[in-house]
PyMOL Python script that loads the backbone (N, CA, C, O; Angstrom):
from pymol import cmd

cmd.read_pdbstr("""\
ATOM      1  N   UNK A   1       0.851  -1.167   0.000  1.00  0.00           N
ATOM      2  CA  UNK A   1       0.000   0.000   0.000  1.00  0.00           C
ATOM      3  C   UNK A   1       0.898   1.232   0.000  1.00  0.00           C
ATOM      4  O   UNK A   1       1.706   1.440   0.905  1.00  0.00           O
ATOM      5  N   UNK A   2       0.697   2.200  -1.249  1.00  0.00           N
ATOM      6  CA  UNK A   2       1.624   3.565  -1.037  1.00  0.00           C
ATOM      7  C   UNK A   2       1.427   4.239   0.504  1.00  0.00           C
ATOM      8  O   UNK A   2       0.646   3.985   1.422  1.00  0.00           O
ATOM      9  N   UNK A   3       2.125   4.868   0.397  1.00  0.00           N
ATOM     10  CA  UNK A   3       2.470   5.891   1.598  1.00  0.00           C
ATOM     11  C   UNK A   3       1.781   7.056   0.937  1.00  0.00           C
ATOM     12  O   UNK A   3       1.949   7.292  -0.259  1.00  0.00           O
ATOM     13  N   UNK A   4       1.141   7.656   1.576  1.00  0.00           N
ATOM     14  CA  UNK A   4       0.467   9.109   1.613  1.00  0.00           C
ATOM     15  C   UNK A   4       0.940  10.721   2.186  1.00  0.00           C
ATOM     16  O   UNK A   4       0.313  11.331   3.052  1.00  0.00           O
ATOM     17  N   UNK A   5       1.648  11.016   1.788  1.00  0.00           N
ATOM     18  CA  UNK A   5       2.373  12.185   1.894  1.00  0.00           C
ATOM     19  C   UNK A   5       2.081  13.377   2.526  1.00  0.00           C
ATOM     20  O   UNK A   5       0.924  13.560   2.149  1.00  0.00           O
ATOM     21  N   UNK A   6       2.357  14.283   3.218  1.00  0.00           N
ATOM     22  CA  UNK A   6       1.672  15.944   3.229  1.00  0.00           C
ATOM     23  C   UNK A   6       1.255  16.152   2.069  1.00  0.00           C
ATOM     24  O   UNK A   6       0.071  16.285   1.759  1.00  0.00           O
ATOM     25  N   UNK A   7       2.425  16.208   1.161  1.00  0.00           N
ATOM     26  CA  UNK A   7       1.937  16.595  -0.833  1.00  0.00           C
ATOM     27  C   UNK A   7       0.542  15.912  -1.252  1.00  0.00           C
ATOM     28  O   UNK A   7      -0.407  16.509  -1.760  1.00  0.00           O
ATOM     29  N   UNK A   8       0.610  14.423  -0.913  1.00  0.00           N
ATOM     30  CA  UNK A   8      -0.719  13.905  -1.499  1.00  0.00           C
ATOM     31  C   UNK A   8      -1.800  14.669  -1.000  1.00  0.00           C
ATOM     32  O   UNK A   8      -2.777  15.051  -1.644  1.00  0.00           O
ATOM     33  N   UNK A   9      -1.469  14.929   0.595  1.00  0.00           N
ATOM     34  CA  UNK A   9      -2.570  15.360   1.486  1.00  0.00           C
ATOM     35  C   UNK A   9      -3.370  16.056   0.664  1.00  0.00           C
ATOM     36  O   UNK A   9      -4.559  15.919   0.378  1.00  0.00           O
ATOM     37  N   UNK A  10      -2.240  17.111   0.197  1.00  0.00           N
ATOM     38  CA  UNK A  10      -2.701  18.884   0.128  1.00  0.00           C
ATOM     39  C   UNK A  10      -3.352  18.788  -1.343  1.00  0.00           C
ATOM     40  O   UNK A  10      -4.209  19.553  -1.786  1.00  0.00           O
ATOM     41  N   UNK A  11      -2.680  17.524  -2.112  1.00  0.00           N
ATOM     42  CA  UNK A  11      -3.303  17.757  -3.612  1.00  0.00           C
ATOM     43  C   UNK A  11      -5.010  17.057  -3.560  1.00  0.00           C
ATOM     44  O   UNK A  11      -5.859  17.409  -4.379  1.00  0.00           O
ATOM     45  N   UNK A  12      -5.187  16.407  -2.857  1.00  0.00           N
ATOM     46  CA  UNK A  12      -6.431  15.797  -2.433  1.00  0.00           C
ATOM     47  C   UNK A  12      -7.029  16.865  -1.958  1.00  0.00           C
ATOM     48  O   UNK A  12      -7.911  17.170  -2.761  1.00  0.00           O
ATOM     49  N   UNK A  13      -7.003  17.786  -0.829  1.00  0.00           N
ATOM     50  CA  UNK A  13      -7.734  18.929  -0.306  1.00  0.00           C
ATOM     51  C   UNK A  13      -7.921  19.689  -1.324  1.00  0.00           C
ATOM     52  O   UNK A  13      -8.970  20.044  -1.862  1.00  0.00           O
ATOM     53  N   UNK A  14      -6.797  19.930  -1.569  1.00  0.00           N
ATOM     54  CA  UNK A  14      -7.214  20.839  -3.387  1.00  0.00           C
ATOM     55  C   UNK A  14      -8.352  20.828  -3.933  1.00  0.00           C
ATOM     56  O   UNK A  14      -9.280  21.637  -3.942  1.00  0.00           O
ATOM     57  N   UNK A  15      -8.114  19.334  -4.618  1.00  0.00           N
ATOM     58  CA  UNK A  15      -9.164  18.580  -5.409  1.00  0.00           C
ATOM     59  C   UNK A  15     -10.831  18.755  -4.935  1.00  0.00           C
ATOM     60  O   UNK A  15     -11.831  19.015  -5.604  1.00  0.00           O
ATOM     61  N   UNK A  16     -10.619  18.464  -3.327  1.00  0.00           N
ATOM     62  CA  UNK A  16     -12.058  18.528  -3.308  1.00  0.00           C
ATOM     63  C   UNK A  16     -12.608  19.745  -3.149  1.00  0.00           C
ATOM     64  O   UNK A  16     -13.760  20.031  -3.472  1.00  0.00           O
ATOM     65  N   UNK A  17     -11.561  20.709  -2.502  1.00  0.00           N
ATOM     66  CA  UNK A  17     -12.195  22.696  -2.098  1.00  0.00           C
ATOM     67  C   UNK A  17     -12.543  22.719  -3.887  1.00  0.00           C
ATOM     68  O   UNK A  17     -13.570  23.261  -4.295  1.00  0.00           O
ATOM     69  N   UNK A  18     -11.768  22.206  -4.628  1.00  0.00           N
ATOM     70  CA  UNK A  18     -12.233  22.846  -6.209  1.00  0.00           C
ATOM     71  C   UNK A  18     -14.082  21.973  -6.688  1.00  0.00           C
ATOM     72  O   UNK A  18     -15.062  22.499  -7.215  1.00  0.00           O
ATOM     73  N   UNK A  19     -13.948  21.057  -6.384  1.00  0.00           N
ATOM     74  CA  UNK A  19     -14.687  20.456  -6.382  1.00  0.00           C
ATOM     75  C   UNK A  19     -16.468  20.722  -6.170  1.00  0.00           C
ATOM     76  O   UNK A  19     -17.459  20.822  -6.895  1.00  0.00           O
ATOM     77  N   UNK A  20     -16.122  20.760  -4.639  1.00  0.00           N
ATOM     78  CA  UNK A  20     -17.306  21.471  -3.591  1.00  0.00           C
ATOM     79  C   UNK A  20     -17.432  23.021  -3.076  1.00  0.00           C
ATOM     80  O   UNK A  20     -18.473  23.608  -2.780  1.00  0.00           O
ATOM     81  N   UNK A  21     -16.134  23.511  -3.051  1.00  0.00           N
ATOM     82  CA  UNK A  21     -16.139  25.050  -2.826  1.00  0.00           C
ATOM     83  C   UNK A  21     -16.303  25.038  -1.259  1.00  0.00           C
ATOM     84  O   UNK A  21     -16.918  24.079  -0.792  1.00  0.00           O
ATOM     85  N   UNK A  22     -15.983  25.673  -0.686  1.00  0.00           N
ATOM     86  CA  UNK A  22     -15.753  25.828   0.827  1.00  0.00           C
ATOM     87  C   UNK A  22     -16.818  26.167   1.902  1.00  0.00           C
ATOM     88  O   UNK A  22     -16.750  25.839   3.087  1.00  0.00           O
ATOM     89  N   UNK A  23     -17.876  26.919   1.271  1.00  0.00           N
ATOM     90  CA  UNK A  23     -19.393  26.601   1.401  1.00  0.00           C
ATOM     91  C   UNK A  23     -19.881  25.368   2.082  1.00  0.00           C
ATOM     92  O   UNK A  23     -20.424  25.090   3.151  1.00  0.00           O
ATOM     93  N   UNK A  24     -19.467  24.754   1.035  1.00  0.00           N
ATOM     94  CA  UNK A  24     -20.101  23.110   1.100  1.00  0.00           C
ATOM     95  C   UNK A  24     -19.762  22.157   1.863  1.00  0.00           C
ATOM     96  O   UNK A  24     -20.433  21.313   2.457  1.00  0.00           O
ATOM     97  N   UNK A  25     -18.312  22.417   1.786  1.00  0.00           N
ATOM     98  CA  UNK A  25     -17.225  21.375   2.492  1.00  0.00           C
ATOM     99  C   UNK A  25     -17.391  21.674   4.124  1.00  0.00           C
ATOM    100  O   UNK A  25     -17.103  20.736   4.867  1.00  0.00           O
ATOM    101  N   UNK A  26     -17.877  23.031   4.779  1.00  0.00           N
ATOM    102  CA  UNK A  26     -18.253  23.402   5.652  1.00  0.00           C
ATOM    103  C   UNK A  26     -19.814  23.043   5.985  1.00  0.00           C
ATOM    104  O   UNK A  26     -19.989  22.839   7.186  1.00  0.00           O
ATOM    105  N   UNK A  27     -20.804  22.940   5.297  1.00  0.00           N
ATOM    106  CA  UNK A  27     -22.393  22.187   5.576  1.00  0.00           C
ATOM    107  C   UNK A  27     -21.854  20.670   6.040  1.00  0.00           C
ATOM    108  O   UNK A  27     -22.225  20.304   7.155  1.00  0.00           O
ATOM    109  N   UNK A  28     -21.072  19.828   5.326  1.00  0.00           N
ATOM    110  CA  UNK A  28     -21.127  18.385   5.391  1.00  0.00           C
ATOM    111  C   UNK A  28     -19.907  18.205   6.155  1.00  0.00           C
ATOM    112  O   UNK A  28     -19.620  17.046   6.455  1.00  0.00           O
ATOM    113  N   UNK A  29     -19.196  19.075   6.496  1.00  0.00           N
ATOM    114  CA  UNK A  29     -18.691  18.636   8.016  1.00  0.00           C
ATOM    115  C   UNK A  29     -19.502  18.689   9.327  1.00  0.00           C
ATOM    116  O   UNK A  29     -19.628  17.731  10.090  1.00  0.00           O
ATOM    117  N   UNK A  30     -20.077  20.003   9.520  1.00  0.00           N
ATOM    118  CA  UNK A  30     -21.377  19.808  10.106  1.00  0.00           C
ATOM    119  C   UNK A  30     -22.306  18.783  10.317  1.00  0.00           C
ATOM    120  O   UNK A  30     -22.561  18.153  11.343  1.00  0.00           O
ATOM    121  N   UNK A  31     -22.809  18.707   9.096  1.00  0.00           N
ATOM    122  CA  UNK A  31     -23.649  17.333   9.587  1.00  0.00           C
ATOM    123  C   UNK A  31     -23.164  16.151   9.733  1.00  0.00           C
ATOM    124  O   UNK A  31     -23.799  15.277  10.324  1.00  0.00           O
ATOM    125  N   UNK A  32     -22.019  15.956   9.239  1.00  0.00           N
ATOM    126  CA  UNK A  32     -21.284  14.907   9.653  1.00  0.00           C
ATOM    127  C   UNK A  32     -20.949  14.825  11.595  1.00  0.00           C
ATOM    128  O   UNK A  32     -21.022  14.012  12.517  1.00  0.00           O
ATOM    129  N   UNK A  33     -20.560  16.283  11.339  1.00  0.00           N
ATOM    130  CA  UNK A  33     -20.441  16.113  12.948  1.00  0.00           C
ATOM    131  C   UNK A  33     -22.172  15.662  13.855  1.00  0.00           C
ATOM    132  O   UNK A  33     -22.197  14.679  14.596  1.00  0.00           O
ATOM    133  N   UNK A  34     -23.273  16.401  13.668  1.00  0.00           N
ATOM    134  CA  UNK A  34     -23.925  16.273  13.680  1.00  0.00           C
ATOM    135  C   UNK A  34     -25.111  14.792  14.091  1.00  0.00           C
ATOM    136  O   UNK A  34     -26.012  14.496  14.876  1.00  0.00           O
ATOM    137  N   UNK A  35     -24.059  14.028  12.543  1.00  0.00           N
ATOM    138  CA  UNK A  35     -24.907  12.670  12.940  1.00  0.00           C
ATOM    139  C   UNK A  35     -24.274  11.620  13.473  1.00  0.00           C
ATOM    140  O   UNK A  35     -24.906  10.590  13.710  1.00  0.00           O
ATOM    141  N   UNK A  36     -22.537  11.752  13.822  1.00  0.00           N
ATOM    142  CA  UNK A  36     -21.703  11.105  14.809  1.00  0.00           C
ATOM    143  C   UNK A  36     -22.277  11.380  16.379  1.00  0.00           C
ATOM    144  O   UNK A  36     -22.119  10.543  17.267  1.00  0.00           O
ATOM    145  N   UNK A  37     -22.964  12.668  16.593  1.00  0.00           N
ATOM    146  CA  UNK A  37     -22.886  13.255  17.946  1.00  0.00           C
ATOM    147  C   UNK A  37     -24.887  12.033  18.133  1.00  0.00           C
ATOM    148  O   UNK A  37     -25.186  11.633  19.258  1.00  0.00           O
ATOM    149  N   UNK A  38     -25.729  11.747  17.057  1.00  0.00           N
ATOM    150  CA  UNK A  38     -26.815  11.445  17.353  1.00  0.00           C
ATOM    151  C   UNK A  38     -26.187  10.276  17.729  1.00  0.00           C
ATOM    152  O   UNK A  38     -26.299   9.737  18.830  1.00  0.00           O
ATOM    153  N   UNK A  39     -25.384   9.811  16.598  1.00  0.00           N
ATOM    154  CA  UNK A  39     -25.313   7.549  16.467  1.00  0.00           C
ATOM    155  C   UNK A  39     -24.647   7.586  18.274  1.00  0.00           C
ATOM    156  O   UNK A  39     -25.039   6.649  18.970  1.00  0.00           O
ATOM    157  N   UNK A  40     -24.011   8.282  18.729  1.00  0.00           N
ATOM    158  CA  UNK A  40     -23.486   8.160  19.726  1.00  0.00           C
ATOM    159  C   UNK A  40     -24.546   8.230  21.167  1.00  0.00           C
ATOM    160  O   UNK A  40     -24.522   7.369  22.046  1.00  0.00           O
ATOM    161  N   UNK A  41     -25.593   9.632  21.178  1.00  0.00           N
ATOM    162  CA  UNK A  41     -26.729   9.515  21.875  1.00  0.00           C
ATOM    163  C   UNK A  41     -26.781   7.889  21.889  1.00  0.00           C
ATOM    164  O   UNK A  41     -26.177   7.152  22.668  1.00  0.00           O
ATOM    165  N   UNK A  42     -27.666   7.513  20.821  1.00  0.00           N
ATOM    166  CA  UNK A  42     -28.425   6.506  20.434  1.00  0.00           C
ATOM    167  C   UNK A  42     -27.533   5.105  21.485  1.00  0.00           C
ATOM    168  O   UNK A  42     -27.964   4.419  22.412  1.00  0.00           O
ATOM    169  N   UNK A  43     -26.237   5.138  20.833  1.00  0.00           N
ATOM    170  CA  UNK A  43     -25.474   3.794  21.685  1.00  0.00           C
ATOM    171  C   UNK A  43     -26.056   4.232  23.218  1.00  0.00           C
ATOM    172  O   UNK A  43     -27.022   3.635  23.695  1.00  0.00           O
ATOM    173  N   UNK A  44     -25.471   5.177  23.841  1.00  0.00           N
ATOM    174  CA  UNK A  44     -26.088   5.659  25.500  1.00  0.00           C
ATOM    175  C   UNK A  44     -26.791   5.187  26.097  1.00  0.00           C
ATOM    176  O   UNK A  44     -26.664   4.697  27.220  1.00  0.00           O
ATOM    177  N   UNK A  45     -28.204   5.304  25.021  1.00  0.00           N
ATOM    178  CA  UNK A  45     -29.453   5.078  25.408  1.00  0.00           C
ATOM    179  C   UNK A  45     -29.618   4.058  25.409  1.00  0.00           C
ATOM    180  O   UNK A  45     -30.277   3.594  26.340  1.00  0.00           O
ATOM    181  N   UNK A  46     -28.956   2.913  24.064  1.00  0.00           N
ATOM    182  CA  UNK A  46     -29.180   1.148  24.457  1.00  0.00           C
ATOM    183  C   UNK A  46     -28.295   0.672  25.786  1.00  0.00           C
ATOM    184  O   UNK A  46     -28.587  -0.305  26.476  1.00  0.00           O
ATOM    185  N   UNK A  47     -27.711   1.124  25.901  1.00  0.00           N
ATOM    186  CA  UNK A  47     -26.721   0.735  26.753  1.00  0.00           C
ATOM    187  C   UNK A  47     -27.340   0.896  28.364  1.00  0.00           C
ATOM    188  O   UNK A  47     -27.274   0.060  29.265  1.00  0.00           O
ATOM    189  N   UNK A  48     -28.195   2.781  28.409  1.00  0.00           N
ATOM    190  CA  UNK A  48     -29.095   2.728  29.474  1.00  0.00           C
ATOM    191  C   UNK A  48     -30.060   1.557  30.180  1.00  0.00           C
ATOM    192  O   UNK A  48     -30.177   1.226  31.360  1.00  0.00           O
ATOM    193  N   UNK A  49     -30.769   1.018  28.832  1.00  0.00           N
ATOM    194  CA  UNK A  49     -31.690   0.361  28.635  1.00  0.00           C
ATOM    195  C   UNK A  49     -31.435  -1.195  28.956  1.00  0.00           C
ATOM    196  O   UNK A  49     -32.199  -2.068  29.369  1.00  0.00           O
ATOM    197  N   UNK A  50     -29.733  -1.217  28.525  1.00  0.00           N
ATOM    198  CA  UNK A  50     -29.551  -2.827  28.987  1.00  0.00           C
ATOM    199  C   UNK A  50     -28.630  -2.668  29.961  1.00  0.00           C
ATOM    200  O   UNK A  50     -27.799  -3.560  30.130  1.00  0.00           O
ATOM    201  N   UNK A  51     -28.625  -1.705  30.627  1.00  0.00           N
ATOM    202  CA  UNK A  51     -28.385  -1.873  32.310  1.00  0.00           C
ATOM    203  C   UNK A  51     -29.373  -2.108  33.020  1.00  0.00           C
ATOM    204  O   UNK A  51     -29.400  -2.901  33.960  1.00  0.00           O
ATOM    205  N   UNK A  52     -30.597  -1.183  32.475  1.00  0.00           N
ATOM    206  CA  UNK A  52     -32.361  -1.334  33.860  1.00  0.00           C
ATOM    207  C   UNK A  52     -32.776  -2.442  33.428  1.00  0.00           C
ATOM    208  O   UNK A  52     -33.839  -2.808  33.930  1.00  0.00           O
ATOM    209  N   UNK A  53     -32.111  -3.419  32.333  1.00  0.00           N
ATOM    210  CA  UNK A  53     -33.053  -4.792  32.464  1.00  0.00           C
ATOM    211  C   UNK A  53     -32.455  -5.545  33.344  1.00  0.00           C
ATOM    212  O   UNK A  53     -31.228  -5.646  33.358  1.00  0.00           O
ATOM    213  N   UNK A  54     -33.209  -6.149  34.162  1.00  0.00           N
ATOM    214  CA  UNK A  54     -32.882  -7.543  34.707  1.00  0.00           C
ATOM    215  C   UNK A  54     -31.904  -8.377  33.827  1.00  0.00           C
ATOM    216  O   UNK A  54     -31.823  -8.389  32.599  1.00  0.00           O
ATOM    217  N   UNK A  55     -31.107  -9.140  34.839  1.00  0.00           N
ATOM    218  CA  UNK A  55     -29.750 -10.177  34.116  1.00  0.00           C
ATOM    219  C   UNK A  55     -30.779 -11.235  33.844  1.00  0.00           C
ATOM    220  O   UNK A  55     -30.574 -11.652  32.704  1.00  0.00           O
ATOM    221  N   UNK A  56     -31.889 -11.903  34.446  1.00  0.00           N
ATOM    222  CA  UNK A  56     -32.187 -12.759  34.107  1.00  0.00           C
ATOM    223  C   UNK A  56     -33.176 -13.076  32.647  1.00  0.00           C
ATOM    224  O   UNK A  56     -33.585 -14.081  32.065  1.00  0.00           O
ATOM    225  N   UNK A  57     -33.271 -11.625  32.469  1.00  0.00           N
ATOM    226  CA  UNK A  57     -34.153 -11.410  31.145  1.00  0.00           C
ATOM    227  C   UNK A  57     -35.517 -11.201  30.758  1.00  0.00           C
ATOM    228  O   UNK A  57     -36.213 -11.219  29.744  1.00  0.00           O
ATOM    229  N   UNK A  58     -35.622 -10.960  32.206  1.00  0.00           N
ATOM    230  CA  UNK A  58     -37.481 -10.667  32.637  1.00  0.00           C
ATOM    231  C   UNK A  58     -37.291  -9.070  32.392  1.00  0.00           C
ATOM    232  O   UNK A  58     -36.271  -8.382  32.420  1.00  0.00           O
ATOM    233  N   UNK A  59     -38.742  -8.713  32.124  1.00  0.00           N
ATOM    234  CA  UNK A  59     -39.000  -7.635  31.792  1.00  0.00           C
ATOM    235  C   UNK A  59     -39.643  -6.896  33.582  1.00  0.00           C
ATOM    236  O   UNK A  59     -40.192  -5.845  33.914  1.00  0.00           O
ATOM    237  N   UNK A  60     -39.244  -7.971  34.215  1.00  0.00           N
ATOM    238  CA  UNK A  60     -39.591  -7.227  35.493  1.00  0.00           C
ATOM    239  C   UNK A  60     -41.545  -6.583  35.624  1.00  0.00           C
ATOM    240  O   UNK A  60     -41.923  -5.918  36.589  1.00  0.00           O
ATOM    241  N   UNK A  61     -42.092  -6.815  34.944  1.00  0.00           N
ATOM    242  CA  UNK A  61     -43.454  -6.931  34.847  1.00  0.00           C
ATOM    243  C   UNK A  61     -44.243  -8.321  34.994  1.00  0.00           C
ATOM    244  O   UNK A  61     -44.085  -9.151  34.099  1.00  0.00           O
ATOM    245  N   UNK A  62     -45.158  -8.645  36.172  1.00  0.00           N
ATOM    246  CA  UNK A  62     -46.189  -9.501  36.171  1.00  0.00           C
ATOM    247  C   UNK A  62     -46.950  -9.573  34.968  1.00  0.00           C
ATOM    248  O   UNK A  62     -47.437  -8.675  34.280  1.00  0.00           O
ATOM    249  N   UNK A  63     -46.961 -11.141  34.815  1.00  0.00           N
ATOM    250  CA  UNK A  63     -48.058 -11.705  34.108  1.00  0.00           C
ATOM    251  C   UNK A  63     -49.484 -11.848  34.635  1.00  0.00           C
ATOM    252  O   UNK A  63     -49.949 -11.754  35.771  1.00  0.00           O
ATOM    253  N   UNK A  64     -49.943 -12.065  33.629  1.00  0.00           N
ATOM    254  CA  UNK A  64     -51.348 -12.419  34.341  1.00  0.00           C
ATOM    255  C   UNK A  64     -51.647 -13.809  35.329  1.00  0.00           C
ATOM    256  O   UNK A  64     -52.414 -13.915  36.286  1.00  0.00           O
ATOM    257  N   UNK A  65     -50.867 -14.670  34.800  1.00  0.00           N
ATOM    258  CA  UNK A  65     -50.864 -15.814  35.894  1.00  0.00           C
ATOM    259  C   UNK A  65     -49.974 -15.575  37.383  1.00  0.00           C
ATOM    260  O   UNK A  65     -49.885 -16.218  38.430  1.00  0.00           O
ATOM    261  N   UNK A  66     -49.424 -14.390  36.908  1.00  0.00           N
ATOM    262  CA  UNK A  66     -48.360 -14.134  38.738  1.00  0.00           C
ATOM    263  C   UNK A  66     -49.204 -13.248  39.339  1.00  0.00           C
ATOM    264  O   UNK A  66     -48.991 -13.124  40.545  1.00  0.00           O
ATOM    265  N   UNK A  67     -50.241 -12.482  38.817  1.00  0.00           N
ATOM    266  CA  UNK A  67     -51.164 -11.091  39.671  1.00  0.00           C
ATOM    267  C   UNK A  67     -51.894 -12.087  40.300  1.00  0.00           C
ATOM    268  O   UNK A  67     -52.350 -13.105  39.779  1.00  0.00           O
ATOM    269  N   UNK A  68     -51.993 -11.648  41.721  1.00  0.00           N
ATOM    270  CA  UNK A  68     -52.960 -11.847  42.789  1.00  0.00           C
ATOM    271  C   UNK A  68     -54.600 -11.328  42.396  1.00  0.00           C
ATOM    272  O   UNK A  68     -54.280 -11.278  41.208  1.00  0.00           O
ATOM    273  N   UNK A  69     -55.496 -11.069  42.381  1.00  0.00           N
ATOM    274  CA  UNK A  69     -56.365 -11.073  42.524  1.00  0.00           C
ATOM    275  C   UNK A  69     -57.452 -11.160  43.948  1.00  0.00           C
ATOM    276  O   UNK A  69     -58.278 -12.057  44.117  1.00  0.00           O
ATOM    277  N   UNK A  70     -57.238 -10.130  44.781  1.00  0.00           N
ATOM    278  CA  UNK A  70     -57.974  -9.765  45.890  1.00  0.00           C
ATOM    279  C   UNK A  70     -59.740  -9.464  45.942  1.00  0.00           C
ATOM    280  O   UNK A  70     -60.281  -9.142  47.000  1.00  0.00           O
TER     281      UNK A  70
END
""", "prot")
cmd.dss("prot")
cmd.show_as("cartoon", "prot")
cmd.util.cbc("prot")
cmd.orient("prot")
């Protein structure tokens, strides 16, 4: 696999500011940042979710055959 240079770097950045224009290249870093910062929420929240479950895999809610009936 070649080696990638500063030079390559800069001729690649080139390429794409000519490309997209600096405008642009600035929107879709944004949302890039944007939808790294959601996917990351999102892990949190499963992760919340499979801590408050029970290890044994119950949903921690009675059935109808375990409710008492007074």
């Amino acid at each position: 696999m070649p080696n990638i240079g500063p030079v390559e770097i800069i001729v690649i950045l080139v390429v794409v500011i000519l490309l997209f224009g600096v405008g642009r290249i600035g929107k879709i870093g944004g949302e890039l940042g944007k939808s790294i910062r959601e996917f990351r929420k999102g892990l949190e929240g499963d992760e919340k979710k499979a801590a408050d479950k029970p290890a044994d895999g119950t949903t921690g809610t009675a059935t109808s055959s375990e409710t008492k009936v007074s």
